[in-house]
C-alpha positions as a printed Julia matrix, in Angstrom:
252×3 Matrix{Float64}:
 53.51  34.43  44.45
 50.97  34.07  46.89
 47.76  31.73  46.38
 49.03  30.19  43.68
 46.29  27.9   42.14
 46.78  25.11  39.78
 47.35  25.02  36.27
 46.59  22.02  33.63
 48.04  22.12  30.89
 46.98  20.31  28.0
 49.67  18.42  25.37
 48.25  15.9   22.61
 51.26  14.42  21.32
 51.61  12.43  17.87
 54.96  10.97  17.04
 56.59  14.31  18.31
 59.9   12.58  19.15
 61.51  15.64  17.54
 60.18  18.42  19.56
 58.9   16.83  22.37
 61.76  17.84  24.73
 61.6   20.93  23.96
 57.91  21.09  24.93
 58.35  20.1   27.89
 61.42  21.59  29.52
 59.81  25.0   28.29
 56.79  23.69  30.76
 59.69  23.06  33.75
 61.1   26.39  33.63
 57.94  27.92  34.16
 58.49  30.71  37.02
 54.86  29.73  38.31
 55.37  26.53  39.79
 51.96  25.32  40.49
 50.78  23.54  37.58
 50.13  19.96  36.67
 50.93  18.63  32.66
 48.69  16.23  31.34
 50.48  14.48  28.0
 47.42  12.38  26.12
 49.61  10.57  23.71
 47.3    9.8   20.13
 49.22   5.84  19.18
 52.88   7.19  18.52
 55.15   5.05  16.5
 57.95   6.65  17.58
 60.4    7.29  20.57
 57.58  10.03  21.85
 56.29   8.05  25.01
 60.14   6.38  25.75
 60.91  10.29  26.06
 57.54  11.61  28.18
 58.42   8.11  30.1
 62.11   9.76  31.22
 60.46  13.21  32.25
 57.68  11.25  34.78
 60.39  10.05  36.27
 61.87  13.6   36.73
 58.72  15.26  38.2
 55.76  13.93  39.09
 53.78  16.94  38.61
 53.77  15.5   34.51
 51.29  12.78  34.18
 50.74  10.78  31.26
 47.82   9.49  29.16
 46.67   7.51  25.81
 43.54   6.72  23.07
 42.97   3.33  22.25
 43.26   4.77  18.74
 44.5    7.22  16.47
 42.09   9.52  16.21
 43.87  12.14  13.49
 43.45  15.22  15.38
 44.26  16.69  18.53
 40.7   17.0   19.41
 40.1   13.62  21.42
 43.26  14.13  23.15
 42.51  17.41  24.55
 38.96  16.64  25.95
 40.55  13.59  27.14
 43.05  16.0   28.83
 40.39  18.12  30.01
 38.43  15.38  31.6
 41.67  14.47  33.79
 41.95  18.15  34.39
 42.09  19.27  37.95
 43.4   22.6   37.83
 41.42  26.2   38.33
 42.96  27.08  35.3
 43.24  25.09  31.83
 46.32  26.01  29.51
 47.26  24.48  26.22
 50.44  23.53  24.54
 50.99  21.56  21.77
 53.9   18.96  21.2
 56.16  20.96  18.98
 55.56  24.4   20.78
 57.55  26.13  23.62
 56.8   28.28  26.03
 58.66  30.86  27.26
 59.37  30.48  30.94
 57.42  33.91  32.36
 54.15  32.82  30.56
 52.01  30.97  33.38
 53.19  34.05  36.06
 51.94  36.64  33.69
 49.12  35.66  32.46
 47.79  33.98  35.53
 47.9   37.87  37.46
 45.52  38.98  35.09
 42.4   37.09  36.45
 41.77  39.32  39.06
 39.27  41.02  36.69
 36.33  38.88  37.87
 35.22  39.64  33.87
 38.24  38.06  32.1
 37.67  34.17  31.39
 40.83  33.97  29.43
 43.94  34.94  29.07
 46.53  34.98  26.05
 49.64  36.52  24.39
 51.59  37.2   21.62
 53.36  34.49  20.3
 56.33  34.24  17.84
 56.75  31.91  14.54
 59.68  29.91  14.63
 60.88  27.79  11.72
 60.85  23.65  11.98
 64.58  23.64  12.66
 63.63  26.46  15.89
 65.19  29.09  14.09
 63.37  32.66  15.7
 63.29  35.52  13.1
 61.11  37.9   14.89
 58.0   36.95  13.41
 55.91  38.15  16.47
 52.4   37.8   15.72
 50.45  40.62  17.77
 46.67  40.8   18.56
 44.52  43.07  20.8
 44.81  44.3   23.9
 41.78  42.45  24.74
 38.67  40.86  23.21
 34.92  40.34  23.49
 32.82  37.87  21.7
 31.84  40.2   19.16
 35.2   41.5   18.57
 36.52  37.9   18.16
 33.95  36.97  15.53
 35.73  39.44  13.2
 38.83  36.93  13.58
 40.9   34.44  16.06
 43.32  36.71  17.81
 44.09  34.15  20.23
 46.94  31.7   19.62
 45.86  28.33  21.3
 49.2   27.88  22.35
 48.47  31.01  24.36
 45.39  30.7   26.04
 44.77  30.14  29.38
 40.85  29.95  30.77
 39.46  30.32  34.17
 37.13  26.92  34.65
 36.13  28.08  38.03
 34.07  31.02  35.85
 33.17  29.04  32.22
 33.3   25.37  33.68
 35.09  22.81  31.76
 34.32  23.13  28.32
 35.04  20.28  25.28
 36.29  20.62  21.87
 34.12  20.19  19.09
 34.67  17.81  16.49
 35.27  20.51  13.62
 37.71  22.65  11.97
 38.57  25.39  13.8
 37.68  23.93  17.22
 39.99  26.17  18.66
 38.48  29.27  17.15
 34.78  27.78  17.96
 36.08  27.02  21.7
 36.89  30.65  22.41
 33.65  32.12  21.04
 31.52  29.84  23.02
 33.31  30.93  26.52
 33.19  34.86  25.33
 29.45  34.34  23.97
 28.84  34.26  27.65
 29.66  37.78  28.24
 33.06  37.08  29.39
 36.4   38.92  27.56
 39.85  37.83  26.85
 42.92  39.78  28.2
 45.99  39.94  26.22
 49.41  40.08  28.47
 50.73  42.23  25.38
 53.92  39.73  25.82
 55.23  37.19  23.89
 55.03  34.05  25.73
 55.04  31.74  23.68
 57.35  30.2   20.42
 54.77  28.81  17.62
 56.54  25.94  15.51
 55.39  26.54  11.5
 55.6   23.08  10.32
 56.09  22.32   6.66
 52.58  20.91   5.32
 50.89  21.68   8.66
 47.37  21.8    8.43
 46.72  25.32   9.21
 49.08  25.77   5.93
 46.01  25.5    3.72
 44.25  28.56   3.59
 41.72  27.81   1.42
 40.74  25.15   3.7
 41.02  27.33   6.98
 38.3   29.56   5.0
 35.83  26.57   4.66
 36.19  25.88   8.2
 35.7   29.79   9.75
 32.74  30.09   6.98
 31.52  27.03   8.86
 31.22  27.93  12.42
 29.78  31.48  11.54
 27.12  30.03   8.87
 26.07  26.35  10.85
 28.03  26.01  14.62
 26.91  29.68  15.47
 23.82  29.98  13.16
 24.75  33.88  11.87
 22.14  35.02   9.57
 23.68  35.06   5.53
 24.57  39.24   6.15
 26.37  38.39   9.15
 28.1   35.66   8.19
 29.47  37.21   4.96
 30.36  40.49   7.19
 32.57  38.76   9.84
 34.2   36.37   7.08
 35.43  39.75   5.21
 36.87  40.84   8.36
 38.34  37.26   9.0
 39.66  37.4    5.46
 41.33  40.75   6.22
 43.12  39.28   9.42
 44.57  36.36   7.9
 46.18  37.97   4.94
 48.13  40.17   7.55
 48.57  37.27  10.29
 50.02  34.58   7.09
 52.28  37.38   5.66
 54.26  37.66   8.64
């Protein structure tokens, strides 16, 4: 592939001793070679850096970071990830997922549409053991801003963004950050393109945080009603419609 520009790729890890591996040799047999992994490790107690550790010494292309804290969510590690960042595109993979190895060389193609900022996929549930059941969870073919306030369609495991056309952009200390993070970059007038693919293996954990629905609710009803300041009718119209989405998304 010609002109292949770099890709960071973003891993908070958190005693992931388990899954780590996995992780990571999904990110070494990418088909798109040019990309750069930047592990932000949040105070393990556990064998996670010892492992990370053995896979630096196997490419340098992984580099390795820590807090100076537990911080309890993956936000601080990610911004700190992004900070270190050096790639024209930012990608982001958490410490228990996998990636399928076509997923950087498919989606990065699709930026050639000088109006697509990001770029995602299906993605599959897997069990905690990795067992794969063909629980594919499918979204649009693309997505604008206002299209995406109806529901999060894209996995972050997924995403890819184009920081050459939204700069680097930070996670917000809320729930949801994800969901908040693509509607800022599309609020711009930018859309997301789907590679209609699955690229990606998404690790259900038992009590996982996005388990608790009830919780998820508070979180969306949040970001439409204070982080995006939707007027009461608004608010209540996209939360049906986000409502709607997760009933089909969780039954899978």
């Amino acid at each position: 592939m010609k002109d292949m520009q770099l890709v960071s790729i973003i891993t908070p890890c958190y005693n992931s001793s388990k899954f780590i591996t996995q992780t990571l040799e999904s990110v070494l047999a990418q088909t798109y070679k040019n990309w750069e992994m930047i592990l932000i490790d949040d105070c393990s107690n556990d064998s996670t850096v010892d492992i990370i550790n053995e896979f630096i010494q196997k490419d340098e292309r992984i580099k390795f970071f820590s807090t100076n804290e537990n911080s309890g969510s993956p936000v601080n590690p990610r911004n700190i990830g992004i900070e270190k960042a050096q790639g024209r595109y930012i990608a982001f993979l958490d410490s228990d997922d996998i990636w399928l190895s076509t997923k950087l060389e498919n989606q990065v193609r699709l930026f050639t549409n000088n109006n697509v900022a990001i770029v995602f996929s299906f993605y599959e549930k897997i069990s905690e053991d990795g067992t794969r059941k063909n629980r594919v969870v499918v979204s649009p073919n693309y997505v604008s801003y206002k299209q995406l306030l109806k529901g999060n369609c894209i996995g972050c495991l997924t995403a890819v963004y184009d920081v050459e056309k939204i700069g680097k952009k930070y996670f917000k200390y809320i729930g949801h950050e994800d969901y908040e993070y693509w509607l800022s970059m599309l609020r711009l007038g930018y859309i997301a393109n789907n590679t209609n693919t699955v690229e990606a293996l998404y690790r259900v954990r038992i009590n996982s945080v996005s388990t608790d629905k009830l919780k998820s609710a508070r979180w969306t009803w949040n970001i439409y009603n204070k982080i995006l300041k939707l007027d009461l009718g608004q608010s209540i119209y996209y939360f049906y419609f986000y409502i709607m989405k997760s009933l089909g998304k969780y039954l899978k």
